[in-house]
Structure formats: structure tokens, C-alpha cells
C-alpha positions in Angstrom: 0.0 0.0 0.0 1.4 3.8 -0.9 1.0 6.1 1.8 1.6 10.1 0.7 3.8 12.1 2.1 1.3 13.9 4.4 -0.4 10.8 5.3 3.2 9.5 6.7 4.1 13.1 9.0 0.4 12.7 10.9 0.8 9.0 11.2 3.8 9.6 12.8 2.8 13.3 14.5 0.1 11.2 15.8 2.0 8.2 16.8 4.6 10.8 18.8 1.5 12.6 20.3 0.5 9.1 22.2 4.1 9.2 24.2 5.5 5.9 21.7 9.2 5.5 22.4 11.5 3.4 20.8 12.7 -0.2 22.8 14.2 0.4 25.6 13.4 4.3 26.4 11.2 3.7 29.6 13.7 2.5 31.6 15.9 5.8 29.8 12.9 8.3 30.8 14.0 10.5 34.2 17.7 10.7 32.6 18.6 14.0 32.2 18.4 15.1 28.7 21.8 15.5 26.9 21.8 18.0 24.5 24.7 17.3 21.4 25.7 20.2 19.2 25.7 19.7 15.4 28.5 22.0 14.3 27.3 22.7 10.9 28.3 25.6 8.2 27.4 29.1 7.4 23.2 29.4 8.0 21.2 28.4 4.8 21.7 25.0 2.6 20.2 21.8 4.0 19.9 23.7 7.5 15.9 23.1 7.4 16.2 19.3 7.4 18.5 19.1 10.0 15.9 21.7 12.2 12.8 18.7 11.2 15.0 16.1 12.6 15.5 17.9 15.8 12.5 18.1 16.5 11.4 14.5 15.6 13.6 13.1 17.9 12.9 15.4 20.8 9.5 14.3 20.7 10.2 10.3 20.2 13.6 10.2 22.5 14.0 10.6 26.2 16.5 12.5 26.5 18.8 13.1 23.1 18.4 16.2 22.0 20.8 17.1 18.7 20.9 21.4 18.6 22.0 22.9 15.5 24.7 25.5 15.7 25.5 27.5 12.7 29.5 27.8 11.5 32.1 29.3 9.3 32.4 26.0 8.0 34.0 23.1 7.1 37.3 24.7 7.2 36.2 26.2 10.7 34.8 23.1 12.3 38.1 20.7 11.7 40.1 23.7 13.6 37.8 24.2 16.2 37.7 20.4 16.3 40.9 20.1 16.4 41.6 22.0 19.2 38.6 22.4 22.0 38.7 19.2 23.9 35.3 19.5 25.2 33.9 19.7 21.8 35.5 16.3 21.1 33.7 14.7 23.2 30.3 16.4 23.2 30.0 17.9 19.9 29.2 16.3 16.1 30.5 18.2 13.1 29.9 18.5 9.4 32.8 17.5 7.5 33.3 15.4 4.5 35.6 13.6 3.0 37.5 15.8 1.2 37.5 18.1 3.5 39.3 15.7 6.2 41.9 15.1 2.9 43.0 18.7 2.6 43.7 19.3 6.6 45.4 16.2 6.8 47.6 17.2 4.2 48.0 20.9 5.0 46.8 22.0 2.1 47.2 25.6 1.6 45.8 28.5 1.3 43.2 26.9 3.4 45.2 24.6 6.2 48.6 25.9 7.0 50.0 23.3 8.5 48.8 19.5 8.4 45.8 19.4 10.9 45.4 15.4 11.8 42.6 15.0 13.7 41.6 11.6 15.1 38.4 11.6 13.4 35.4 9.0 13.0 32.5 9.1 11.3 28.6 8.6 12.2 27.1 8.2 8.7 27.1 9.9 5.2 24.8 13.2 4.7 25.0 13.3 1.1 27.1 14.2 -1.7 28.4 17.2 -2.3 28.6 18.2 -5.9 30.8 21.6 -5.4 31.3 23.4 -8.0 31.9 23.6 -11.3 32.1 26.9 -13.1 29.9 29.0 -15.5 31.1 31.9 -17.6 29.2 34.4 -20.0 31.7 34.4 -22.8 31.2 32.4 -25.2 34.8 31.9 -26.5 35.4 29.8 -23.0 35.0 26.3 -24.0 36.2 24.7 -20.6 38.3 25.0 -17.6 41.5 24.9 -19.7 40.5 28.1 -21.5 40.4 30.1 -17.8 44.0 30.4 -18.0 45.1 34.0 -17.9 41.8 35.0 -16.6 40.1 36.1 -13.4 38.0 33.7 -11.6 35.5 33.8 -8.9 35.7 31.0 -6.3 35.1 30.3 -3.2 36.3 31.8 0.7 39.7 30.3 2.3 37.2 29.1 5.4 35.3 27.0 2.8 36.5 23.1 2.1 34.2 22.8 -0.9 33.7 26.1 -2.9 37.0 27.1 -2.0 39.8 24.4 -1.2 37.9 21.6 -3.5 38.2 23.8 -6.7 41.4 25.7 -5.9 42.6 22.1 -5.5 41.1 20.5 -9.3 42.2 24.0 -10.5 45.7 23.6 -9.5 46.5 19.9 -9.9 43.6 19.6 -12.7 45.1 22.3 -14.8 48.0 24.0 -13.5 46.5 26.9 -12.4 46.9 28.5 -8.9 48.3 31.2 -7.0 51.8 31.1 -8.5 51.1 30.5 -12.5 47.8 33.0 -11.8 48.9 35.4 -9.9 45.7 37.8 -9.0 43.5 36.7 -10.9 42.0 33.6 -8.5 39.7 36.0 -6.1 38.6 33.8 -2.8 34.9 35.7 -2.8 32.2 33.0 -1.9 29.9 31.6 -3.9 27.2 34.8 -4.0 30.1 37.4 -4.4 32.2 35.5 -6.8 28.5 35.5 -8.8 28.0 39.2 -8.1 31.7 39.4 -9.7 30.4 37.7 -12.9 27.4 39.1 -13.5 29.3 42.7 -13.4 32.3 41.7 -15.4 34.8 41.5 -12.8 35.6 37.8 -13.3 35.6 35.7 -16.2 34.0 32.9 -14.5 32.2 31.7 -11.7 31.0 28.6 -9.5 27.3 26.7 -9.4 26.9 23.5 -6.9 24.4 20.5 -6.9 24.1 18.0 -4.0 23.3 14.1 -5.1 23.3 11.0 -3.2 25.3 8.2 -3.7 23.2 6.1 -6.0 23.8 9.5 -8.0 19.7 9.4 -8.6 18.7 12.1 -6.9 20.2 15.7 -7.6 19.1 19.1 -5.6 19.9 22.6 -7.0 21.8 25.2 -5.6 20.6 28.5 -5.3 23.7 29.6 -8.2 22.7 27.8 -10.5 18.7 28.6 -10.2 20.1 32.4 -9.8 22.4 31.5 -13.1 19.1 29.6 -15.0 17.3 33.1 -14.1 19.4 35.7 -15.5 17.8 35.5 -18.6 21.8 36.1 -20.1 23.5 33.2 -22.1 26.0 30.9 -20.2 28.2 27.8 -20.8 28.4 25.7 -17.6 32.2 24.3 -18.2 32.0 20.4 -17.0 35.6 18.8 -14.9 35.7 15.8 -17.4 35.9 12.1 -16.1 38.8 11.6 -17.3 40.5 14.8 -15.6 38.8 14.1 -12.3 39.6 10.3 -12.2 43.3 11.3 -13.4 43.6 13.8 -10.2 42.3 11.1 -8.1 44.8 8.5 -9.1 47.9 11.1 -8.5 46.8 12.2 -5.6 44.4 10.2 -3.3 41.9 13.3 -3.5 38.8 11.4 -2.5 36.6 12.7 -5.2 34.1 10.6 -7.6 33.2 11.3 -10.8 29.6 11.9 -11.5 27.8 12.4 -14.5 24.7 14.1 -14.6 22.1 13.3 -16.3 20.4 15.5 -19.6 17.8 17.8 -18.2 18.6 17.6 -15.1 19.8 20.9 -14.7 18.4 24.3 -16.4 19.5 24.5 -20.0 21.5 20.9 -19.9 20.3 19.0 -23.0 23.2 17.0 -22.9 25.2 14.9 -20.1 27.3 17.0 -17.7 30.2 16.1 -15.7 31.3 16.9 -12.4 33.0 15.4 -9.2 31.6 14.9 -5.9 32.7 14.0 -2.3 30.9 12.2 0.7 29.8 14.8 3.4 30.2 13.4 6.8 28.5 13.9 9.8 32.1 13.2 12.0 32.9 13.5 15.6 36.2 12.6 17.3 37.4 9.3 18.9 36.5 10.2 22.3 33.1 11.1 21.8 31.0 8.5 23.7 30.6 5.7 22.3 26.7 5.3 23.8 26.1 9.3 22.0 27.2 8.0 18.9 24.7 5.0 18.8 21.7 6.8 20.0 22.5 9.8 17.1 23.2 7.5 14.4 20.3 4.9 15.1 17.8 8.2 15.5 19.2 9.5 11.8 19.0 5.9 10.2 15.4 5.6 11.7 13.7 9.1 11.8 16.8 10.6 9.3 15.1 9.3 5.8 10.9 10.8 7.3 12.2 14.3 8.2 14.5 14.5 5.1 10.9 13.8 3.3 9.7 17.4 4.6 12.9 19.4 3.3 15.3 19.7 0.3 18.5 18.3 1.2 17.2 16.0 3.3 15.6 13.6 0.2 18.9 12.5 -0.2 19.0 10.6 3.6 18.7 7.3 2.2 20.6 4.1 3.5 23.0 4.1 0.9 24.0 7.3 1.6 24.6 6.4 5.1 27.1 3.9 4.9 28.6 5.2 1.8 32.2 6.7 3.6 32.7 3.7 4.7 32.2 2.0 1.4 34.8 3.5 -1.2 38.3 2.0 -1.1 40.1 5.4 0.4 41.5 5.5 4.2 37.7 6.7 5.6 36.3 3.5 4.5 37.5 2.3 8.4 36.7 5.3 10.2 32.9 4.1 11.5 32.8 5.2 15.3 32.3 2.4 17.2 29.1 3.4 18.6 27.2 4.1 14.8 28.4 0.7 13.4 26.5 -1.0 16.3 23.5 1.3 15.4 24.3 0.0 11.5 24.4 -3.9 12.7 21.7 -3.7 14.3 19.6 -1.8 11.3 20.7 -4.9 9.0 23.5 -2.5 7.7 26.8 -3.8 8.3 29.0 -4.3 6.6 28.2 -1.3 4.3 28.0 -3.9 1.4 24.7 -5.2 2.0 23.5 -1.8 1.4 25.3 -0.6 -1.4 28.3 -1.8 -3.7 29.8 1.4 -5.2 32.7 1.6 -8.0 36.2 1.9 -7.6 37.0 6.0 -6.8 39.2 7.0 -10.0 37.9 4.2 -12.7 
């Protein structure tokens, strides 16, 4: 039988309503209720999700009780992470991936120095399919033709718009700070747009967030605002075979996704891109009991709040378990605590969920 989406939310609005807990919370009732920071990223994005599932599982737990908390970002939460040592063992934080890749490795302009964090992971969030460029002149073909030019990108506190394409840029193409001096301008993603749209940069970045069965894709607001214009664009695609070619000499743990024709505004054809896993992370010493009560509340009430918000459609299973499904180092970072949550769901090991292929083929 198909239940709508509204039929689902007051089925379970109504199930909350009659005080149904999950196994075992009776005998949790008179504890004290814990509340666990989400260290999350500038406000906006797939915040509204995240805000539904807090409230879900106030009303059907005892006594968890995640709290949002808005960020610089990814950049921001690894150094923070890093260094408060009671955030590491009260606190979660969005990371992803990638992210973890360029602090480990000091990548600069955005990590000084190596930052090497004993991190774990709780579960996957979803991928994050930042960013690709767009430029108005139509004598710009593809990334290669940006050399010489100014480009807008992304802030030095931001993993994704600004270390993940300062990073294809540079080991993709050769250009960075040194063969371009000047003319890469760290603005942000709405600035470096502003910058395009008034002829101060030759090109700028869009984004798209898909999970990992790469069936699902949700807009950013670029490239609606880009679709909008009413001005003619070329989005310029990172090929496969420069992506996968990047991964292989370097580790970067990116995939290569393809998306499909008319998915995006103006996209008759296929479109290429890469992608990395975001990561809901904590470090090793957050409890291990925290870590099971968050990730079995996301597998279970995760995928019906997701249902009610943008980002959150691409909470699925697969998604879940997918950082600890691709063959890079993260693959055994599952926190002790969420893989009991996962063999107890029927998902461990990560296989029986989803079988992905090979990062860099």
C-alpha cells in the first residue's frame, strides 16, 4: 500500500502525540536530557532538514536532543575540532571527506599546517557536488581556456567552494596562486557570482548535491540564480577523465559523477562533475553510547524528516554507509558506537547496502 507524504508526517505526528518511544526508552525516561551540538556551516543550505529532525527526535527520545549551531564551515569546524577538547567529546560536526583530505595534508591556502585529527565518522549526509564553473563568454570552451583569466571561487574558510576547486584547478590544470597570480579572487559563492554578473571575473562557481546512488540531484541556489538571468551561459564540465586522473595522483577522495540531460536548467546533454561524501564526524572520544543513540535516530527518523525538506531527500541508506564503502582511508573510520547502530539496522557491513565503484575508474 502507498501512503503520501502527508499521510506518513500525521501517522507519525500522531504516533509521537501518544508518548510511543523506541525499545528500551522507559527505563531511559528520568535521565537528564543531553543536549549534542551539530557544528554545521554558514546558515542556509540543508539547515531546514536538520531543524525537522531535531524536532522529531525530541518528541520520540527521552533524552537526546541534537541542537543545531550555525558555522564558518567546514574549514572552521576541523580547527575548532581540532583544538577544543570538550567539543571532542560532546559535539558532532559536518565534515566530509574531502574536507578531512585537505587538513590532513596541510593544504594551503586553506590549512597551513597538516591538521590530523583523530576523526570518525557517524554516517554519510550526502554528496556534495561543489562546484563547477559558469562563464558568459562564449569563447570559453572549458576550464583549460580560464588560464590568464580572473576567476571567482570560493572563501579560504570553505573546504568545498574554495579548497575543492582551488585544488582541481591547481593539480587539474595547472592553475593556482603562483602560474595566476591575481586573478584567483577567494569571494564566496554569492560574491564570486555578483563578480560575474558585473564583469569583474571571467567565470564563476554553481553547486548540486546528489546521493550516492547519483539518482537524486538538488539545485543550488547559483545555479537557479544563473538559470534566471535570462543572459546566455556555458556551464564548463571537470571531465571524467581529468577528475579520475587527479584522483589516481593524488588520493583526492573525489568521484566522478555524471549528470544526467535535463537535469539541470538548459542541460540537453550529459554533464560532468566530481563529488565527495559529506560526513556527519565526531572525534574518537566522543562516547561511544552518543554516537549510537544519534546515528540509530538518523537511520530511523533521518530518511521521514528528510521527506519534509530539500537536502534531506537524499538521507537514504546508501548514503549512510557510503564513507565507509569507497576504497580510500575513511572506509574504516565508522565510530564504534554508529556501526552498532548500523548492525543492528541490518546495515553492516556497508556492502549489504550498497556496492559502489572503484573511486578514479
Amino acid at each position: 500500500m502507498k501512503y503520501t507524504r502527508r499521510e506518513v508526517c500525521t501517522g507519525l505526528l500522531a504516533a509521537l502525540a501518544t508518548g510511543v518511544l523506541p525499545a528500551g526508552a522507559a527505563a531511559q525516561e528520568k535521565r537528564k536530557e543531553v543536549r549534542v551540538p551539530f557544528l554545521q556551516y554558514p546558515l542556509g543550505g540543508g539547515w531546514e532538514g536538520y531543524i525537522i529532525f531535531d524536532r522529531y527526535v525530541a518528541q520520540r527520545h527521552p533524552w537526546l536532543r541534537p541542537v543545531q549551531q550555525e558555522t564558518g564551515g567546514y574549514v572552521h569546524n576541523l580547527k575548532v575540532m581540532a583544538a577544543d577538547k570538550n567539543l571532542q567529546k560532546t559535539a558532532t560536526f559536518g565534515s566530509s571527506t574531502l574536507a578531512i583530505y585537505l587538513a590532513e595534508n596541510g593544504y594551503k591556502p586553506f590549512f597551513d599546517t597538516p591538521l590530523i585529527g583523530d576523526w570518525l565518522h557517524l554516517y554519510g549526509e550526502y554528496m556534495l557536488g561543489q562546484s563547477w564553473l559558469v562563464t558568459f563568454d562564449p569563447d570559453i570552451k572549458g576550464v583549460e581556456d580560464l588560464k590568464g583569466k580572473p576567476i571567482g571561487i570560493g572563501l579560504k574558510t570553505q573546504t568545498h567552494w574554495g579548497g575543492a576547486s582551488y585544488f582541481m584547478l591547481d593539480k587539474g590544470y595547472g592553475i593556482n596562486h603562483e602560474t595566476a597570480p591575481g586573478l584567483i579572487n577567494h569571494l564566496g559563492p554569492v560574491k564570486a557570482l555578483d563578480a560575474l554578473f558585473d564583469g569583474q571575473v571571467k567565470a564563476a562557481l554553481l553547486s548540486v548535491n546528489v546521493d550516492v546512488t547519483q539518482k537524486r540531484f538538488q539545485l543550488g541556489p547559483t545555479v537557479t540564480r544563473i538559470a534566471a538571468s535570462g543572459r546566455s551561459y556555458r556551464m564548463l564540465p571537470w571531465p571524467k577523465e581529468v577528475v579520475n586522473r587527479v584522483v589516481r595522483e593524488t588520493g583526492f577522495p573525489v568521484y566522478a559523477v555524471t549528470i544526467p540531460p535535463n537535469t539541470l536548467p538548459n542541460q540537453p546533454d550529459p554533464f560532468e562533475i566530481y563529488a565527495d561524501i559529506g560526513t556527519r564526524s565526531v572525534h574518537k572520544d566522543f562516547p561511544e553510547e552518543l554516537a549510537y543513540e544519534l546515528t540509530k535516530a538518523f537511520i530511523e527518523i533521518g530518511p521521514i524528516a528528510g521527506t519534509m525538506s530539500t537536502i534531506g531527500q537524499l538521507w537514504n541508506k546508501e548514503t549512510m554507509v557510503s564513507p565507509f564503502s569507497f576504497d580510500w582511508k575513511h572506509k574504516d573510520k565508522v565510530h564504534p558506537g554508529a556501526k552498532r547502530a548500523f548492525v543492528e539496522a541490518g546495515m553492516w557491513p556497508p556492502e549489504k547496502v550498497w556496492k559502489p565503484i572503484p573511486i578514479g575508474q
